[in-house]
C-alpha positions as CSV (number, residue, x, y, z in Angstrom):
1,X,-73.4,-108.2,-120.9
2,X,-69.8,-108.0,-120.1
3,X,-69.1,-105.7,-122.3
4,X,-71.5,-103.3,-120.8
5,X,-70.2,-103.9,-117.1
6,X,-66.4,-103.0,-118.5
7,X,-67.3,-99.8,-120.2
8,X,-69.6,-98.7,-117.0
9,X,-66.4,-99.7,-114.5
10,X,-64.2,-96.8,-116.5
11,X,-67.5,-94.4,-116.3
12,X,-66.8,-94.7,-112.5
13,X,-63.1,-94.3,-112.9
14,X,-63.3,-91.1,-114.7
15,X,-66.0,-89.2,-112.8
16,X,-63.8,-90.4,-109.4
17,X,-60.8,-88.2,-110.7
18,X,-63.1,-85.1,-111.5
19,X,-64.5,-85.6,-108.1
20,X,-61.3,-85.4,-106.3
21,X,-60.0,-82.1,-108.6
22,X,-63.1,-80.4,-107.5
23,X,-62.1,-80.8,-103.9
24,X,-58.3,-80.0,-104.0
25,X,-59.3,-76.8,-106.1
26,X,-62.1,-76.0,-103.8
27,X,-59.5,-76.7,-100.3
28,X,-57.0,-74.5,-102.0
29,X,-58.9,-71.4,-103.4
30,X,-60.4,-71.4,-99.6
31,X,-56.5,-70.8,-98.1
32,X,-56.0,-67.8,-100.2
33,X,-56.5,-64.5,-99.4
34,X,-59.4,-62.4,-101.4
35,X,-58.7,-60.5,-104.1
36,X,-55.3,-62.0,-104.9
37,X,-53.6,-65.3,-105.7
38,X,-51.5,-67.1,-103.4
39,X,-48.1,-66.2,-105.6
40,X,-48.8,-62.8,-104.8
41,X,-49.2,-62.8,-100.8
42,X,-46.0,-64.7,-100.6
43,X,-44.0,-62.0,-102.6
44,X,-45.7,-59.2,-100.5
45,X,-44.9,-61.1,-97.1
46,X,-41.7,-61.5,-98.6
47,X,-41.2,-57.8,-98.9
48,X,-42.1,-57.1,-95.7
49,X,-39.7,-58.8,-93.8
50,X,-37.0,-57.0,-95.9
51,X,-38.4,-53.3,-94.7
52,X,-35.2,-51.6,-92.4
53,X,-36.7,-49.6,-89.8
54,X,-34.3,-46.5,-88.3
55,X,-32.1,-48.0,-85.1
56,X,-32.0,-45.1,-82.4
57,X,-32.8,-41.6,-82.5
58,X,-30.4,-39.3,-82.2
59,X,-29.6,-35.4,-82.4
60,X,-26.7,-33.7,-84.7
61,X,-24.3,-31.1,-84.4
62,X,-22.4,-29.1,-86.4
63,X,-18.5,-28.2,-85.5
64,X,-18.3,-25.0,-84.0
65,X,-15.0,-22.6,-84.5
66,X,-13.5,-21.1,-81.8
67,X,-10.1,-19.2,-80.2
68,X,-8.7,-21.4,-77.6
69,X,-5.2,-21.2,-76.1
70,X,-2.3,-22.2,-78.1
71,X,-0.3,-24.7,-75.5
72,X,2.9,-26.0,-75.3
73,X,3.3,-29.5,-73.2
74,X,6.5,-29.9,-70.9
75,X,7.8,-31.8,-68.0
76,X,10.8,-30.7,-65.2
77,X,11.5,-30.7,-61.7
78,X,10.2,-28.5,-58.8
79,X,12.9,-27.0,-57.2
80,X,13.8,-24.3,-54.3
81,X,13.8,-20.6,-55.9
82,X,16.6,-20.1,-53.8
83,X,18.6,-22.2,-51.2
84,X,19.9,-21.0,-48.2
85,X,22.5,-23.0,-45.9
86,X,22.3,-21.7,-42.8
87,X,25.6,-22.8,-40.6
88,X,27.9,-21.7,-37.5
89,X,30.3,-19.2,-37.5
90,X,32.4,-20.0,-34.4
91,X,34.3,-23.1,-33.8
92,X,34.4,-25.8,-30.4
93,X,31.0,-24.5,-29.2
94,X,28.5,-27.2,-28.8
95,X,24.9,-26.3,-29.3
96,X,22.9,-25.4,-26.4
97,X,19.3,-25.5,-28.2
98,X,17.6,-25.9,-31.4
99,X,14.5,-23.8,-31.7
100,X,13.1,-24.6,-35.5
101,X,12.5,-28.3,-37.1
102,X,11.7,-28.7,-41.0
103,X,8.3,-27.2,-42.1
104,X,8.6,-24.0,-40.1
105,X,7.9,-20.6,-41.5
106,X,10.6,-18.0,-40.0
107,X,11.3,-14.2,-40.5
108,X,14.4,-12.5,-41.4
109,X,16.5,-12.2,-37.8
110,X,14.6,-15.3,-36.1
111,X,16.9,-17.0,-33.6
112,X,17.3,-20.8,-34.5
113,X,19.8,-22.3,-32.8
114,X,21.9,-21.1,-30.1
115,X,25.3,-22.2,-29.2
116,X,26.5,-22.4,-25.7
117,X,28.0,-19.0,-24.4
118,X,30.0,-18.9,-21.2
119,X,33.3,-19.3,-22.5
120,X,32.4,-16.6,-25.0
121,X,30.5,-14.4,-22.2
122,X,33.8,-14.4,-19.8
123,X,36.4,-13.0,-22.7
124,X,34.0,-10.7,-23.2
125,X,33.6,-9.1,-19.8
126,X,38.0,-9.5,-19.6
127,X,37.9,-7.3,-22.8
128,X,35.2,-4.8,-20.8
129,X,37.7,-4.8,-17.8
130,X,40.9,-4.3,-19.7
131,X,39.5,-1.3,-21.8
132,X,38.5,0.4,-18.5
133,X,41.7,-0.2,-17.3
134,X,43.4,1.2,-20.5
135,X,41.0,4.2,-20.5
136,X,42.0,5.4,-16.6
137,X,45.8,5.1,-17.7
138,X,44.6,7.0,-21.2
139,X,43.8,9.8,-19.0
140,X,46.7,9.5,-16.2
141,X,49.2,9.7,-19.3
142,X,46.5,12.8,-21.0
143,X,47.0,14.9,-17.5
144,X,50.9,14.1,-17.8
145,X,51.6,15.2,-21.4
146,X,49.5,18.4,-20.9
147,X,51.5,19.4,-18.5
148,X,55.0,18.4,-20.0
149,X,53.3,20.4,-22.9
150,X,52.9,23.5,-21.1
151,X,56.2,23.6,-19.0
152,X,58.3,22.6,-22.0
153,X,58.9,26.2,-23.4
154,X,59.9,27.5,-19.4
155,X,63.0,25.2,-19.1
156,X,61.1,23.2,-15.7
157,X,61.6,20.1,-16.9
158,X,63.9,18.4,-19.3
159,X,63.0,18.0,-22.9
160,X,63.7,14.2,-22.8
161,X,61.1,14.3,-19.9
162,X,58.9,15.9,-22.0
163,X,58.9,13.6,-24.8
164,X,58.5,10.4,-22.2
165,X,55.1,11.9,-21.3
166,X,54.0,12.9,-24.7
167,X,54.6,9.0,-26.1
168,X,53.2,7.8,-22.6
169,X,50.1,9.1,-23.7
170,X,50.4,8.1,-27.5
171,X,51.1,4.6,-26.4
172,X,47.7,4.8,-24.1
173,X,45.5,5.4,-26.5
174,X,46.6,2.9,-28.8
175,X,46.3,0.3,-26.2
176,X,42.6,2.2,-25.9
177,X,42.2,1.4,-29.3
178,X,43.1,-2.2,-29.3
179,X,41.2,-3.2,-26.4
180,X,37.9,-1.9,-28.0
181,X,38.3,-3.8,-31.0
182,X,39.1,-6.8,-28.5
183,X,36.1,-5.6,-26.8
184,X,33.9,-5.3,-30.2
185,X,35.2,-8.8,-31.7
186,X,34.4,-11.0,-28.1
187,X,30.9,-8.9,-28.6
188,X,30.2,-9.9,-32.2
189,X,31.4,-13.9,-31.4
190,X,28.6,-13.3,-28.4
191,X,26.1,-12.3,-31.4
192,X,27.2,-15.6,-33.1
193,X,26.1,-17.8,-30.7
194,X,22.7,-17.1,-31.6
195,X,21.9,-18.8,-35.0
196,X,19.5,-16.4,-37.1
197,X,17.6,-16.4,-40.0
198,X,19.6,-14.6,-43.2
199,X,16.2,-13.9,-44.8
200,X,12.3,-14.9,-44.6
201,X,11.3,-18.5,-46.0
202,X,10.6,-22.1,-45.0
203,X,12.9,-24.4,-43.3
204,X,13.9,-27.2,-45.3
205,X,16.3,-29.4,-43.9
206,X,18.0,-29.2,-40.1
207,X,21.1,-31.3,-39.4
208,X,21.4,-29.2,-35.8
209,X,21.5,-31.6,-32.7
210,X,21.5,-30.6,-29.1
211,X,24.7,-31.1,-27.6
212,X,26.4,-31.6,-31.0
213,X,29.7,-29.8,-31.4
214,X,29.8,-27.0,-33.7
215,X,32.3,-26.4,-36.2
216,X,32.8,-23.3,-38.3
217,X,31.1,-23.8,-42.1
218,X,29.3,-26.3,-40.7
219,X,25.7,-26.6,-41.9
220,X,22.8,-26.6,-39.6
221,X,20.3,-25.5,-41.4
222,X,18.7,-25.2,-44.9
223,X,16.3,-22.2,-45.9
224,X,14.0,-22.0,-49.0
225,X,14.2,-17.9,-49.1
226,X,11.3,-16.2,-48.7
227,X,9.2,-19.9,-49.6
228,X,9.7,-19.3,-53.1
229,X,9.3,-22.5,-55.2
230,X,9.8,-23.0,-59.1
231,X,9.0,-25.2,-62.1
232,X,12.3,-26.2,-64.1
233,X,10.5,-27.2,-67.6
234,X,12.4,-29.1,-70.4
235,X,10.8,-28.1,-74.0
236,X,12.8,-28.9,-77.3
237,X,15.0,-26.4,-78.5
238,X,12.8,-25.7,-81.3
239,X,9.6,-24.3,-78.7
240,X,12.2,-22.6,-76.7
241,X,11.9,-19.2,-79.0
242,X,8.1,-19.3,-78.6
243,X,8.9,-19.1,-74.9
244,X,8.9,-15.5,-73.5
245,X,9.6,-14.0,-69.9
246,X,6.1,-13.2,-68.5
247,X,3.9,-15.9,-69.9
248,X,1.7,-17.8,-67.8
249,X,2.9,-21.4,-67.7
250,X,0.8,-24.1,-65.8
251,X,2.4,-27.0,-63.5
252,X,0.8,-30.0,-62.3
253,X,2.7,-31.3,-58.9
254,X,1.7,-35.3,-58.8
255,X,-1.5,-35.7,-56.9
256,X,-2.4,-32.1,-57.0
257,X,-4.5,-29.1,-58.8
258,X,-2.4,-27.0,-61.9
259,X,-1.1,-24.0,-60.2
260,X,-0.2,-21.1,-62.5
261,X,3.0,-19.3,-62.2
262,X,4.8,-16.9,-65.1
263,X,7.8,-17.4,-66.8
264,X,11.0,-15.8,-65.6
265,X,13.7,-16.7,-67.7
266,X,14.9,-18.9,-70.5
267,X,18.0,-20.7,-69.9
268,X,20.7,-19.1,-71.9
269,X,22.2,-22.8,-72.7
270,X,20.8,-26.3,-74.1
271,X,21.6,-29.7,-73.6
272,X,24.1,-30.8,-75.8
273,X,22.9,-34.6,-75.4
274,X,19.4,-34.2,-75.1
275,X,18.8,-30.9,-76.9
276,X,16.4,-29.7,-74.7
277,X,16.5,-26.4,-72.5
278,X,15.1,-25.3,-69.1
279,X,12.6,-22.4,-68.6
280,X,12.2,-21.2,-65.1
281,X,8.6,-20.5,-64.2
282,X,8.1,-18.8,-60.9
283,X,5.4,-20.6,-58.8
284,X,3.4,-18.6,-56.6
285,X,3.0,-19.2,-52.3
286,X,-0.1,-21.1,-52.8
287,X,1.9,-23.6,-54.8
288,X,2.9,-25.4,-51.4
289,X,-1.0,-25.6,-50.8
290,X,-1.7,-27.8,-54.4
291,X,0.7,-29.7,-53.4
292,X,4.0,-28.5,-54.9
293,X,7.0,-29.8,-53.3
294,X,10.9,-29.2,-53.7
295,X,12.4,-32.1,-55.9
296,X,9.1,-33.0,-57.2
297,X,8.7,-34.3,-60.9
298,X,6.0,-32.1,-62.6
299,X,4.1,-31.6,-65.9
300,X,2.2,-28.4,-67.3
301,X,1.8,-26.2,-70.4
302,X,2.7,-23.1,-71.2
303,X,-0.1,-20.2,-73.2
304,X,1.6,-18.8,-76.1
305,X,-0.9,-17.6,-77.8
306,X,-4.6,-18.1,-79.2
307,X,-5.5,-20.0,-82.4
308,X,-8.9,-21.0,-84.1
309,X,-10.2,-24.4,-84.2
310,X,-13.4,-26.8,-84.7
311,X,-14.3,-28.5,-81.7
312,X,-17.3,-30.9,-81.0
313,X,-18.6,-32.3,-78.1
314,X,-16.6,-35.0,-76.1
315,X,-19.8,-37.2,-76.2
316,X,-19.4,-37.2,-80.1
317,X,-16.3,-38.3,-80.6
318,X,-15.8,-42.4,-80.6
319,X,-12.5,-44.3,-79.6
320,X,-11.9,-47.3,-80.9
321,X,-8.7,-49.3,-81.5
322,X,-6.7,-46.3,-80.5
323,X,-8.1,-44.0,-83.7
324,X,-10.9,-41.0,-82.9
325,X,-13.8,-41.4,-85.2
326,X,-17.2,-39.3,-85.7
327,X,-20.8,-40.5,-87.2
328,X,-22.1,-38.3,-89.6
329,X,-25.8,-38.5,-90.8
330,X,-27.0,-37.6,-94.3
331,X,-30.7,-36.2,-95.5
332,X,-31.5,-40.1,-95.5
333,X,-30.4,-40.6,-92.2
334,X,-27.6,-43.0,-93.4
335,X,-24.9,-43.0,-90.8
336,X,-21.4,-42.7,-91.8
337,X,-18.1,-43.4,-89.7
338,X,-15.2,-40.9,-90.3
339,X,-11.9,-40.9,-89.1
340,X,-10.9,-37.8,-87.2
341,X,-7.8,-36.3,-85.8
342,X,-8.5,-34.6,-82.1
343,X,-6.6,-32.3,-80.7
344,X,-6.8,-29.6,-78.0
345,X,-9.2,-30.7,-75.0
346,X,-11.2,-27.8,-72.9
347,X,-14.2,-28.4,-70.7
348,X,-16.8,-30.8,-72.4
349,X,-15.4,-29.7,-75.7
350,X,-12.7,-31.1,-78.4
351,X,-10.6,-30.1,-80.9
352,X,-11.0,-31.8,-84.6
353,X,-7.7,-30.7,-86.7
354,X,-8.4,-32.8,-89.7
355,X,-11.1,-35.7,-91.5
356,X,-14.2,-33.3,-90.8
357,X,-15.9,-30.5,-92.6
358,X,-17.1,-27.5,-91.3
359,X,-20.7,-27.8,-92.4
360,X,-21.3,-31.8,-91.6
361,X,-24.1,-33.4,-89.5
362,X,-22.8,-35.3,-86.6
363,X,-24.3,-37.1,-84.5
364,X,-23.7,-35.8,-80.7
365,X,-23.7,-38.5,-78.4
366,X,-24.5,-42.6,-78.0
367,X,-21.6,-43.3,-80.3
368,X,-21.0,-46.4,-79.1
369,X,-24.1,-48.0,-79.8
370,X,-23.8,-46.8,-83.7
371,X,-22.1,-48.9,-86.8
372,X,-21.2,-47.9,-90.1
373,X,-24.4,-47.8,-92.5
374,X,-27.0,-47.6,-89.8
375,X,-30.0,-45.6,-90.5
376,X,-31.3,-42.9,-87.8
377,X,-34.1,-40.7,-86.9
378,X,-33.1,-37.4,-86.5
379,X,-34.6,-35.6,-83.5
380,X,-34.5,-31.9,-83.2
381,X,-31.8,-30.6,-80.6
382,X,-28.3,-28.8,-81.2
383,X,-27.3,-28.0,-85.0
């Protein structure tokens, strides 16, 4: 009998264990998905999550050649084309009134300054008075020497008599003479009491005073003739060949708009400690309007020439830790960064000189947003 309750106590044991397979099995084979083991989902959810998708869409451009200007770069000073100092000619006169301050625009002959007159006024009338006086004794000793002339062959008068009269009259004319150079030079010191200008132009310094005593030399006055201004460039001695008389040249006053003026001369010298060399560029009357100013510090660029170049969109070139860099795109849409040199700028446009191939696909703007090895999606636009 008790062998017959062991053996059925492991009958129970056994079919307990198959019981409890059936159910993990049947829990387990519910979790997975139809048609496929559970191994197999995980590797395909697995795969999944390693799919890239593209990270913007962008368009491409290609470099496009063109002719732009060939420039050269310079800085120098603004300076007066031509300085006039404008002084007094006569000496003790104080000035009576000043009729000009700095800034004003005056013409050739303008009065700007006159000089108190009276004492210059009075010699001149004396000198009138004296040369009338000399001209009725001219003609007292004319009438006298005619006569002696015409009574000398008959014997009535003496030929000692004669001669008296004859250098009577010499003597009046000479004193004639004198007194209308006397008269001439008191009228011409009159004439320099009224301060003119020597030629058309802009005012550009005044030292004249009211009531200030003038002295001959003595500068009252500065004139920029005819309000002529010009940029003094310094370039290398090497560009100074490329430079020619009659080239447009551009100068940039600080604070202002480029104004374009033409070259006028080279200087025939250079530096011997710098090695550089002026070249004087004429600026045009409008120059004072940009905001050109005598003494001002200026840069600009003179045209020689034209030369080709590629150039790319502003918007497509990247800066980053001071180098220029482009994103090119392949046929998988693979971006690439490449290192670029830029040159020449002009509108919205830039010059690539060297990293970049004619015929590459890059992309034309948001840049910034782009690393190397991202993928893209190409969208139509520019090519």
């Amino acid at each position: 009998m008790s062998n017959w309750l062991s053996n059925k106590g492991k009958w129970v044991a056994v079919a307990a264990v198959v019981v409890a397979g059936g159910l993990w099995w049947h829990f387990h084979q519910a979790d997975a998905p139809a048609g496929g083991s559970g191994g197999a989902a995980a590797a395909s959810d697995a795969a999944a999550s390693r799919q890239v998708k593209p990270a913007l869409s962008v368009q491409v451009v290609s470099p496009q050649s063109a002719q732009w200007p060939a420039n050269l770069t310079a800085n120098g000073s603004i300076a007066a084309w031509q300085e006039a100092i404008i002084g007094s000619e006569l000496s003790g006169l104080r000035v009576a009134t000043v009729l000009v301050n700095v800034g004003d625009r005056v013409k050739r002959g303008q009065s700007l300054a006159t000089l108190q007159s009276d004492a210059v006024v009075a010699d001149a009338n004396t000198a009138r008075a004296n040369l009338a006086e000399a001209q009725a004794l001219l003609v007292e000793a004319k009438s006298n020497a005619d006569r002696s002339r015409n009574l000398r062959g008959s014997g009535a008068i003496s030929a000692q008599e004669a001669q008296r009269d004859l250098t009577a009259e010499q003597t009046a004319q000479a004193r004639m003479e004198s007194l209308k150079a006397r008269l001439a030079a008191d009228e011409l010191r009159l004439r320099q009491t009224n301060v003119v200008a020597p030629d058309d132009g802009v005012i550009s310094a005044r030292t004249a005073t009211v009531g200030s005593l003038a002295q001959a030399g003595q500068e009252l006055f500065r004139l920029i003739r005819q309000g002529r201004l010009e940029w003094r460039a310094e370039l290398p001695s090497s560009d100074l060949v490329r430079i020619k008389p009659g080239m447009p040249a551009w100068a940039t006053p600080p604070g202002g708009s480029p104004v374009q003026g033409t070259v006028r001369m080279v200087a025939p010298t250079v530096d011997a400690a710098t090695r550089n060399g002026l070249v004087y560029v004429d600026l045009p009357a409008s120059a004072v309007d940009a905001g050109a100013r005598a003494g001002m510090f200026a840069n600009g660029r003179f045209e020689t020439g034209q030369s080709a170049g590629l150039t790319l969109p502003q918007s497509a070139v990247l800066l980053r830790d001071g180098f220029s860099y482009v994103f090119t795109v392949n046929e998988q849409g693979l971006v690439s960064q490449v290192k670029v040199q830029v040159g020449r700028r002009q509108g919205d446009r830039i010059e690539v000189t060297q990293g970049l191939k004619a015929d590459a696909r890059v992309v034309a703007s948001g840049v910034g947003f782009l690393t190397d090895g991202d993928t893209v999606r190409v969208v139509k636009g520019q090519s």
